[in-house]
C-alpha positions as CSV (number, residue, x, y, z in Angstrom):
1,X,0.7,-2.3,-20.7
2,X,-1.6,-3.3,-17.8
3,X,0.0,-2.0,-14.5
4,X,-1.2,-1.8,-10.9
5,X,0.3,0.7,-9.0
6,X,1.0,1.0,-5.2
7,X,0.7,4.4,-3.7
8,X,2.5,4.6,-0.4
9,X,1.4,6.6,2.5
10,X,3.7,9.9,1.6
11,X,1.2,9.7,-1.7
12,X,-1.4,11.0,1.0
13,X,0.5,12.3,3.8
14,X,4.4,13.5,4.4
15,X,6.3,12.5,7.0
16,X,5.0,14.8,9.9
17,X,2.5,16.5,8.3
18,X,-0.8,16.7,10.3
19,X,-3.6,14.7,9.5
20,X,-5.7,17.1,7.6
21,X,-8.3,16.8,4.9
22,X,-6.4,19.4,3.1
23,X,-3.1,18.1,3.1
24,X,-4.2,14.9,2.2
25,X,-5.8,16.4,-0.3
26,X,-2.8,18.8,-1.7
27,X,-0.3,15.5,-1.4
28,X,-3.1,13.5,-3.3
29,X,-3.2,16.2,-6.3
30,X,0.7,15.5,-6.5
31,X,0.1,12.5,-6.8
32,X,-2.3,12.5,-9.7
33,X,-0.2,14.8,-11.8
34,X,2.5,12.0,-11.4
35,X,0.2,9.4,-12.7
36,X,-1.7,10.9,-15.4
37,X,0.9,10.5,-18.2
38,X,0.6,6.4,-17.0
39,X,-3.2,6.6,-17.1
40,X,-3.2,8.3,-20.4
41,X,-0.8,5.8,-22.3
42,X,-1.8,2.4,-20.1
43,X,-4.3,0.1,-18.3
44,X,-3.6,1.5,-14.7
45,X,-5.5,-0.2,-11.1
46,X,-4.4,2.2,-8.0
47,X,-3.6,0.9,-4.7
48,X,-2.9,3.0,-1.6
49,X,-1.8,3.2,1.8
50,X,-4.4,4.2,4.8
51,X,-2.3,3.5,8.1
52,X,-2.3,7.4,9.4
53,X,-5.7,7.5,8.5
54,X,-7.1,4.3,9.7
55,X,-5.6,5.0,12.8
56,X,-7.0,8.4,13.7
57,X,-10.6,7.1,12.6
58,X,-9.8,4.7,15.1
59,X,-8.9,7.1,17.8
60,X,-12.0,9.5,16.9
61,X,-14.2,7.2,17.3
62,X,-12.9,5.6,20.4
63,X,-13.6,9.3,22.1
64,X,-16.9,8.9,20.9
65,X,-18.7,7.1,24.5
66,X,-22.5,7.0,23.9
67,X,-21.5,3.2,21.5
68,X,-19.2,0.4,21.6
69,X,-15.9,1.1,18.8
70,X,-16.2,0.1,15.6
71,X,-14.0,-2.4,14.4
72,X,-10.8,-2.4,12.0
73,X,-12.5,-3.9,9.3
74,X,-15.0,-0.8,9.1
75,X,-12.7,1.9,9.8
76,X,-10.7,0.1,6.9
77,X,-13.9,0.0,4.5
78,X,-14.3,4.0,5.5
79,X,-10.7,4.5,4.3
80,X,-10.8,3.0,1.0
81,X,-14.1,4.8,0.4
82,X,-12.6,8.6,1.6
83,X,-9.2,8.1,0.0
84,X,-10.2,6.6,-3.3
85,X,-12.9,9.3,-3.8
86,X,-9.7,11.9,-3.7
87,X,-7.5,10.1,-5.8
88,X,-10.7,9.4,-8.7
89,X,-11.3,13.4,-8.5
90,X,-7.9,14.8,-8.6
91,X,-7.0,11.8,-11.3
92,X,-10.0,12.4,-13.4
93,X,-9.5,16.0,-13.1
94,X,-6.7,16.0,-15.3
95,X,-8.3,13.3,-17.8
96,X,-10.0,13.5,-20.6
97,X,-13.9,13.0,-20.0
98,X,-14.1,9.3,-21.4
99,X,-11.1,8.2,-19.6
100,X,-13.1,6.8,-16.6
101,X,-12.0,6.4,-12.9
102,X,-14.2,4.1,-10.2
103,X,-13.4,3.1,-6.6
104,X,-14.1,0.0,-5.3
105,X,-14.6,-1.3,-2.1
106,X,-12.5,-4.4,-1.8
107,X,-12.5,-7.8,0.6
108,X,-9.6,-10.1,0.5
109,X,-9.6,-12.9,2.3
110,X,-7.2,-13.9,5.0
111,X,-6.6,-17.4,7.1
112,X,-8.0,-16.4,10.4
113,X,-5.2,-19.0,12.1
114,X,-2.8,-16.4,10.3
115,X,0.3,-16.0,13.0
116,X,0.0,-12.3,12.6
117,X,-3.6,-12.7,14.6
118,X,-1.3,-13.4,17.9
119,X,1.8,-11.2,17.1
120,X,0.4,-7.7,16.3
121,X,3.2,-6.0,13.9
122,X,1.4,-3.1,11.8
123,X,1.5,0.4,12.8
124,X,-1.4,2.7,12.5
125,X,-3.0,5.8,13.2
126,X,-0.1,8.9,15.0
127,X,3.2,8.8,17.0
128,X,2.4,9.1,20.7
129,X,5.3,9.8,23.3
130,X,5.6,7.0,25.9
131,X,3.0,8.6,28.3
132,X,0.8,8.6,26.0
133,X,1.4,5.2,24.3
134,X,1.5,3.7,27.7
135,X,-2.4,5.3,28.5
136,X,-3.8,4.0,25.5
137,X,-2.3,0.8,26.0
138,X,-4.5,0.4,29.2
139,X,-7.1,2.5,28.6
140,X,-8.4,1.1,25.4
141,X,-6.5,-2.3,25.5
142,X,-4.0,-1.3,22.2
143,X,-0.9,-3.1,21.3
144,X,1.8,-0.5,21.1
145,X,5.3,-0.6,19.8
146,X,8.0,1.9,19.1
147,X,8.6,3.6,16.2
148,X,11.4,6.0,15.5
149,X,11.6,8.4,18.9
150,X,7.8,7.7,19.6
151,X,5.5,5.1,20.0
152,X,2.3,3.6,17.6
153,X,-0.5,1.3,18.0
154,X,0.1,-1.9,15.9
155,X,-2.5,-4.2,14.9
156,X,-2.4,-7.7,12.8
157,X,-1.6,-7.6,9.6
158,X,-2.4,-11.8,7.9
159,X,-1.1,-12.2,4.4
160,X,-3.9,-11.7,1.7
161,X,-5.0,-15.4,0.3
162,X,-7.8,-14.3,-2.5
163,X,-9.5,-11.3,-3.7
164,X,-13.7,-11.4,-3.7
165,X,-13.9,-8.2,-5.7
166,X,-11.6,-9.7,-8.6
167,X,-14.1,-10.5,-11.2
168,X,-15.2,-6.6,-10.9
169,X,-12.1,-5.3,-11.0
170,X,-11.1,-7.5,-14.2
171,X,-14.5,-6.4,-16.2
172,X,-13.9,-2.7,-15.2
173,X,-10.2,-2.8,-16.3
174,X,-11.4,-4.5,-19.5
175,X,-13.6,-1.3,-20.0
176,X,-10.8,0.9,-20.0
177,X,-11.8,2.3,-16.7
178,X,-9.0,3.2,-13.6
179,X,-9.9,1.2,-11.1
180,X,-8.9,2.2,-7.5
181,X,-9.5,-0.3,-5.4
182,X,-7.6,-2.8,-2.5
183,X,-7.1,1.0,-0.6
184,X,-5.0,0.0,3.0
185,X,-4.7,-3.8,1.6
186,X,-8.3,-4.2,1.2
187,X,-10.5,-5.0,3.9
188,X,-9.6,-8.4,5.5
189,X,-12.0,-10.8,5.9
190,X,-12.6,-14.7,7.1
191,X,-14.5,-17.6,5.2
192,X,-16.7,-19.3,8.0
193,X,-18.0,-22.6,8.5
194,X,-21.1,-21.6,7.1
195,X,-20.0,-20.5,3.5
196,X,-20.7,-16.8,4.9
197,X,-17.9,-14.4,5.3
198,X,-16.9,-12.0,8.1
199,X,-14.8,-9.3,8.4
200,X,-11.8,-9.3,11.2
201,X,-9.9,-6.7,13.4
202,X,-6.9,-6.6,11.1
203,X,-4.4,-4.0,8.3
204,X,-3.3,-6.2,5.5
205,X,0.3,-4.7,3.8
206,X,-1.2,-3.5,0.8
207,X,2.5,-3.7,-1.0
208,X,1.3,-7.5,-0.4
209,X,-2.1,-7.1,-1.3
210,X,-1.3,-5.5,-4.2
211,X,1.2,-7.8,-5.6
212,X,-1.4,-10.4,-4.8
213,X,-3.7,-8.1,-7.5
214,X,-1.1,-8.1,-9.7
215,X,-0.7,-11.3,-10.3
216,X,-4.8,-11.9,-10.8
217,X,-4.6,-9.3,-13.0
218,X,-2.0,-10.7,-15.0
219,X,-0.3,-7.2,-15.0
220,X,2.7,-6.5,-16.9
221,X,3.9,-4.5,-14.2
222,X,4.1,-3.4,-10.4
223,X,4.9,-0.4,-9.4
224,X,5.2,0.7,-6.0
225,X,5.8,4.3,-4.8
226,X,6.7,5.8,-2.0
227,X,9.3,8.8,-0.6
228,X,12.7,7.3,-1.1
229,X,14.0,7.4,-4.9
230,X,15.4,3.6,-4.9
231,X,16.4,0.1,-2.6
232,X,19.7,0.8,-1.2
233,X,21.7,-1.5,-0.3
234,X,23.8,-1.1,3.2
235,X,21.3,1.8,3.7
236,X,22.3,4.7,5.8
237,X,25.8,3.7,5.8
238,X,28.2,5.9,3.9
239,X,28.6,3.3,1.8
240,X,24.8,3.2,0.8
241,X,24.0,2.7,-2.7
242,X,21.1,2.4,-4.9
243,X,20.3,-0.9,-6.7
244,X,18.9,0.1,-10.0
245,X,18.3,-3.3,-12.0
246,X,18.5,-6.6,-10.3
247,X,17.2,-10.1,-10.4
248,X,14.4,-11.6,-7.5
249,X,17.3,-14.3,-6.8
250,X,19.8,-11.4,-6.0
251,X,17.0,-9.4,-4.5
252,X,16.6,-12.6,-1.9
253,X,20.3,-11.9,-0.7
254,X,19.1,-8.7,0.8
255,X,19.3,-8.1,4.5
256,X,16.7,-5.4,5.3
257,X,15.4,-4.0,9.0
258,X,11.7,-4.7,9.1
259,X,9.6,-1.4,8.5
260,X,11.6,-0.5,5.9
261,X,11.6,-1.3,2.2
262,X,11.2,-5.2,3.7
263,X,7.1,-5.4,2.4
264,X,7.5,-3.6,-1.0
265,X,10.7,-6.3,-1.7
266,X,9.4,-9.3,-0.5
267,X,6.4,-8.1,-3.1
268,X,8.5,-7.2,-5.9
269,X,10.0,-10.4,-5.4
270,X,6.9,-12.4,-4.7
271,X,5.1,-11.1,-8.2
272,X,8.2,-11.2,-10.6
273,X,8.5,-15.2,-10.0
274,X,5.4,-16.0,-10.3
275,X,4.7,-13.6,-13.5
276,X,6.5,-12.5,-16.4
277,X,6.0,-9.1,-15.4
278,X,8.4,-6.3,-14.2
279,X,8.4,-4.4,-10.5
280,X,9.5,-1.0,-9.8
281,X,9.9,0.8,-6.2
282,X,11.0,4.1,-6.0
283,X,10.2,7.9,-5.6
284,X,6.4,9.0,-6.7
285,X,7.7,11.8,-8.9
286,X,9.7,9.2,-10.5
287,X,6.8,6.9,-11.6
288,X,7.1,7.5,-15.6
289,X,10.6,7.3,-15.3
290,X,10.6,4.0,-13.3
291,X,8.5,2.2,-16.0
292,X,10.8,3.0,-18.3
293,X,13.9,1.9,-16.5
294,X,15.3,5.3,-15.9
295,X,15.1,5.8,-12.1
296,X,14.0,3.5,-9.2
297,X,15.3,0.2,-8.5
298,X,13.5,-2.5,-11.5
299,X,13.1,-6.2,-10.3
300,X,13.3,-8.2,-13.5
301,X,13.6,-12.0,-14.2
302,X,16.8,-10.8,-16.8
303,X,18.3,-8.6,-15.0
304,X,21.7,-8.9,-13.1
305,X,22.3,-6.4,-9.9
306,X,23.9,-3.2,-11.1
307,X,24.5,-0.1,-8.8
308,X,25.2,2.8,-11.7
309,X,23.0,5.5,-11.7
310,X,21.0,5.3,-14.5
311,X,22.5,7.4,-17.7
């Protein structure tokens, strides 16, 4: 099977952990020991999350005074090039020595009269209390929204429209190698007048982006991962309950709160109707079992809704 897997930012960071080389690094070496089995039995492309981490480039360098900031677009490029060289080592490391990894920087291209340009919606970088939120907001000109007890910076995030890189990523794939590549939703770029493109201040959702790659790819399956073991419906309501096989028609029925599961559905959904492929979102530690049908909630063209646990 060809499949393209989504890691989601607990794959790199738990949930208020600080933003360390080393835990990123310790949460990254889980990760790999979850998808080794995949990468030993299956064409396997790697996509992953870099909000925490784009964001605290962001804020390091904006303490830096003697130059102007750099833009998202670089700190985005920087992200895919620090987190994919972890996830190639610690994947690799428990590989056999032919089985080859390679990260790729990756531009996808977005409509720069995208909505998103004029309603910021993607958080990035920490969780600042109002004070702070409030100071950065005027200090450094940020668009900040709450999230949870705290506050974030959000930023634009336009739907991906094309991958440039694709043609790389196809011959690499077709060489047996892992690629890792589209890292944070890949870095957004614009198509100007001239035939030349740009990059823009922007986060694209890489559950998005990475269907997008799917579906390029032709893969026979998306997998998306993250720290919650299944979709529930009615969740955190005692009456919550996981949704283990279900069609994209009854998938559509869903009513979810934005920032939640929302992105990696309306992916799941997005790639199963327009492929003959399967999607899978649930827990990291799950990922084998998920393929198989065993855990996680599957997205299937055959399948009608069932809330069993699996046997």
């Amino acid at each position: 099977m060809r499949i393209v897997i989504a890691l989601g930012g607990n794959a790199l960071l738990r949930r208020g952990e600080a933003l360390t080389a080393d835990n990123q690094r310790s949460n990254i070496r889980a990760a790999a020991q979850a998808l080794a089995p995949i990468a030993r039995e299956h064409e396997l492309v790697i996509s992953h999350g870099n909000g925490p981490q784009v964001g605290l480039l962001a804020l390091q360098n904006a303490a830096y005074k003697a130059d102007e900031t750099y833009p998202l677009d670089i700190l985005d490029a920087e992200t895919e090039g620090m987190i994919g060289y972890m996830i190639e080592q610690e994947l690799g490391n428990l590989l056999p020595a032919e089985r080859r990894c390679a990260t790729l920087l990756t531009q996808i291209e977005v409509d720069p009269n995208d909505p998103a340009f004029t309603h910021p919606t993607k958080p990035v970088g920490p969780v600042y209390n109002e004070h702070e939120a409030q100071g950065l907001a005027s200090n450094r000109g940020w668009s900040i929204a709450a999230d949870g007890e705290g506050y974030r910076r959000v930023v634009p995030s336009p739907r991906p429209r094309r991958i440039l890189e694709l043609g790389i990523i196809e011959l690499l794939v077709s060489r047996d190698v892992i690629v890792i590549c589209t890292g944070g939703g890949g870095i957004p770029v614009v198509h100007r007048e001239d035939g030349t493109f740009i990059g823009v201040e922007a986060v694209i959702d890489k559950d998005l982006a990475s269907a997008l790659l799917a579906q390029e790819l032709k893969a026979d399956a998306l997998l998306m991962l993250t720290d919650v073991d299944a979709v529930y419906r009615d969740w955190g309501k005692p009456e919550a309950s996981p949704i283990r096989r279900v069609s994209p028609q009854v998938m559509k029925e869903l009513i979810l709160e934005p920032g939640t599961m929302a992105p990696k559905v309306e992916a799941a959904i997005e790639f199963v109707e327009k492929t003959s492929g399967i999607a899978g979102i649930g827990a990291l530690k799950d990922a084998e079992a998920i393929i198989k049908g065993e855990a996680g909630t599957l997205v299937t063209r055959k399948a009608e809704e069932s809330y069993a646990e699996p046997d």
